[in-house]
C-alpha positions in Angstrom: 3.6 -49.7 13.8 4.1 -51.5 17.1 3.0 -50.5 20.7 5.6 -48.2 21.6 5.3 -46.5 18.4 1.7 -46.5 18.6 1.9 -44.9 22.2 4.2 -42.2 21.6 2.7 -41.5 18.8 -0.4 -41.0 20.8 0.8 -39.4 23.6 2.5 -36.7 21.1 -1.3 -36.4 19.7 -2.6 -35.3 22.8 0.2 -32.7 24.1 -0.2 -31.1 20.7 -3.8 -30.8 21.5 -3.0 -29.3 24.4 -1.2 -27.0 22.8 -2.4 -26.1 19.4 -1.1 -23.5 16.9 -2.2 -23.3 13.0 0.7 -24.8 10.9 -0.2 -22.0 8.3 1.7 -19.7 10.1 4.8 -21.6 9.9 4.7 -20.1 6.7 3.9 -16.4 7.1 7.3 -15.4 7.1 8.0 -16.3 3.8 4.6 -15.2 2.5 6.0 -12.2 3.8 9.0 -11.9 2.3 7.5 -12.4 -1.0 5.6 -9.5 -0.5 8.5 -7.0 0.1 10.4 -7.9 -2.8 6.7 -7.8 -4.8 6.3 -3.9 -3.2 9.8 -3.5 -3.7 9.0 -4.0 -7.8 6.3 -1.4 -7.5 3.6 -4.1 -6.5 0.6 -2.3 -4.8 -2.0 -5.1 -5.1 -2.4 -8.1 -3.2 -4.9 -10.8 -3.2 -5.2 -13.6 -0.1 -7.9 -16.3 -1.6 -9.5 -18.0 1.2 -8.2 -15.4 3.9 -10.0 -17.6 6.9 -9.7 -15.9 10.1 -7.7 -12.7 8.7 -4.1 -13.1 10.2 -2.3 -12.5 7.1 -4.2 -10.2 5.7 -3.5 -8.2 8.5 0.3 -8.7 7.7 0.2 -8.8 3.9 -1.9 -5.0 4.6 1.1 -3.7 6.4 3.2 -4.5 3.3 1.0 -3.6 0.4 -0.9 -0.3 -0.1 -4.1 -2.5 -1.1 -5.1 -5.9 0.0 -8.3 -8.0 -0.5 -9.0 -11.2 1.0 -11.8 -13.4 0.1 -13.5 -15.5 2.1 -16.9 -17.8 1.2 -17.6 -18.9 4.8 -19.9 -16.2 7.0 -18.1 -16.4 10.4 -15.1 -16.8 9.5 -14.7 -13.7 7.4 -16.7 -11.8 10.3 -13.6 -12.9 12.4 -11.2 -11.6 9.5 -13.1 -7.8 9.3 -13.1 -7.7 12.6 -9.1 -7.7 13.3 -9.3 -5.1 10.1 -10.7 -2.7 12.5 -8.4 0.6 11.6 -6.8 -1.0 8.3 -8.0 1.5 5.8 -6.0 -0.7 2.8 -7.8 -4.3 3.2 -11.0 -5.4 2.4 -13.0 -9.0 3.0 -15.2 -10.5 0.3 -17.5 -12.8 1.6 -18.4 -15.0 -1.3 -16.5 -18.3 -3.0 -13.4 -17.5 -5.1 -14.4 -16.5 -8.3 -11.5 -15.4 -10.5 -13.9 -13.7 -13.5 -15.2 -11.0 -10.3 -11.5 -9.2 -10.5 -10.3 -7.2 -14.0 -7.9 -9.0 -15.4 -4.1 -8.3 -14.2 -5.9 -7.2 -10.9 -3.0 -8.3 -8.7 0.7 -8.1 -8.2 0.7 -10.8 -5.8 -1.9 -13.6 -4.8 -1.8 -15.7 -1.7 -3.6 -19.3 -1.8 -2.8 -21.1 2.2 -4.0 -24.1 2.7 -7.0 -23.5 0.5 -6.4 -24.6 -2.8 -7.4 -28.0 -2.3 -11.0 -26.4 -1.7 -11.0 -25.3 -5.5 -11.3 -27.0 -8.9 -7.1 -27.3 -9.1 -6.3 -27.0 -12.8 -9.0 -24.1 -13.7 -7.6 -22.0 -10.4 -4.0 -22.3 -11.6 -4.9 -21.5 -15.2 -7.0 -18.0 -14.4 -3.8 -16.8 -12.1 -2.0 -16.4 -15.9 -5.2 -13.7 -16.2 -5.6 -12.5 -13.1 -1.9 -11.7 -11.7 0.1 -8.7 -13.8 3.3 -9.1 -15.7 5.7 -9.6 -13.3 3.4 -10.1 -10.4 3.8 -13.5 -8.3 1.5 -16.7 -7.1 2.6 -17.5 -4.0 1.0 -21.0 -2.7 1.1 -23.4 1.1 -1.2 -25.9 0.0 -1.9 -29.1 1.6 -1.7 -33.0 -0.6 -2.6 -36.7 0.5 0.2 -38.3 2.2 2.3 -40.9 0.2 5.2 -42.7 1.3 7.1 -40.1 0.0 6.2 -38.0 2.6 6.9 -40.2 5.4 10.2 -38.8 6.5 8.8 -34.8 6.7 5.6 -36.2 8.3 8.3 -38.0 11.0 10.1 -34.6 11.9 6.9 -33.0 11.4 5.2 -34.9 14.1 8.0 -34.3 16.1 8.8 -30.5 16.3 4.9 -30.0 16.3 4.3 -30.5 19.9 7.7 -28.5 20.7 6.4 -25.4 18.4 3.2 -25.6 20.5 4.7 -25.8 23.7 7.2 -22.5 22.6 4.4 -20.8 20.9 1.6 -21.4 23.6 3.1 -22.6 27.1 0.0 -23.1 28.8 -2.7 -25.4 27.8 -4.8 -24.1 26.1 -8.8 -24.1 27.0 -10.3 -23.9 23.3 -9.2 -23.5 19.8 -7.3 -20.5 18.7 -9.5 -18.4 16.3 -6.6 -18.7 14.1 -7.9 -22.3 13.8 -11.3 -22.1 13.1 -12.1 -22.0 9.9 -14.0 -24.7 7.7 -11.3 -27.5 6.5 -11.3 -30.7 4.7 -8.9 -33.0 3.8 -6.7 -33.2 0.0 -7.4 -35.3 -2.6 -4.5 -35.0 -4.9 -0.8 -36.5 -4.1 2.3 -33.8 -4.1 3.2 -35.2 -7.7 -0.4 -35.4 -8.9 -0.8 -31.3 -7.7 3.3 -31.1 -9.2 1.8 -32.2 -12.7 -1.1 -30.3 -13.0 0.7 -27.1 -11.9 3.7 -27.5 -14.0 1.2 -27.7 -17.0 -1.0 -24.4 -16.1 1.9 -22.3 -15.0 4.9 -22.9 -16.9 8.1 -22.3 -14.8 6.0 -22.9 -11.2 8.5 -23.8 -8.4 7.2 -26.9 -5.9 8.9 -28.0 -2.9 7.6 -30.3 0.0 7.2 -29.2 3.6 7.0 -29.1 7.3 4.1 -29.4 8.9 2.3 -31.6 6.4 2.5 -28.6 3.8 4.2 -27.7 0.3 5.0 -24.7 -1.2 5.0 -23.4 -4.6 6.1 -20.2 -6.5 5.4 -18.8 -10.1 6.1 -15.4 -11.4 4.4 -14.0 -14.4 6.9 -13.0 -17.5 
């Protein structure tokens, strides 16, 4: 990378800094969409694993008669029940993801964003064949280590980032959305490495890479 690179590249850094939005909600809309077509079907239960700050929960609840989200760190789930405040159809579980705590077929659609590289990968996948009800849906934004493969969505993504932030947030912003502040760390697996272990629990499981240093994946249940 040389210095003008390196500059811009820097100086791109810091507007988005200045002004920050959570790349998870790039996303929402399709999460979203999901879910109609899921309550369209007759789907009334939905589960968001990992739920972080609550935002959407709060969406997925005005969708789906029931919703739980499930949420292992202690402020951030305080953040999530408080913008429940008047939703009588969602609930927050404050405890680590535990798939044998639900009856099995529990859920006609369940939500993992950016949180599934927090869990043991294969065993996660492999309960959702228990846990989701014939013809219920895994819907999953997850995040992988960067490759070379990646590079030309982490070049547009590292682009339209600062432009998003500037549309989404026009002035600078003084501290971190609470959209923002839950617990993260930083993916292990590769996009192929997550491909193959996916494809192998869920038969049928649709993958795609993403904006916004994200992928996607879909599997219904026959």
């Amino acid at each position: 990378m040389d210095r003008v690179t390196m500059r811009l590249a820097s100086k791109l850094s810091l507007f988005s800094a200045a002004h920050p939005w959570s790349h998870n909600e790039a996303y929402a809309p399709w999460i979203l969409r999901h879910a109609r077509a899921m309550h369209r079907q007759g789907g009334e239960r939905a589960l968001d694993v990992g739920c972080g700050t609550g935002r959407l929960l709060q969406r997925l609840a005005d969708v789906m008669p029931h919703v739980v989200g499930v949420e292992p760190d202690e402020p951030t789930a305080a953040r999530a029940r408080a913008g429940l405040v008047g939703v009588d159809n969602a609930t927050v579980i404050e405890a680590s993801f535990d798939p044998a705590a639900f009856d099995p077929e529990s859920f006609d659609l369940v939500t993992f964003v950016a949180v599934l590289h927090h869990l043991p990968l294969g065993p996660t996948l492999e309960a959702m064949r228990t846990l989701i009800r014939p013809g219920g849906r895994l819907i999953i934004v997850g995040l992988a280590r960067e490759v070379p493969a990646d590079l030309p969505l982490s070049v547009a993504s590292v682009i339209l980032n600062p432009v998003i932030g500037l549309i989404r947030h026009p002035r600078r912003a003084r501290e971190v959305p609470d959209s923002m502040t839950a617990p993260t760390s930083e993916p292990n697996e590769t996009f192929a490495e997550v491909a193959a272990i996916a494809r192998a629990a869920l038969p049928g499981v649709r993958m795609r890479r993403g904006l916004f240093w994200r992928y996607t994946a879909v599997w219904s249940k026959r």
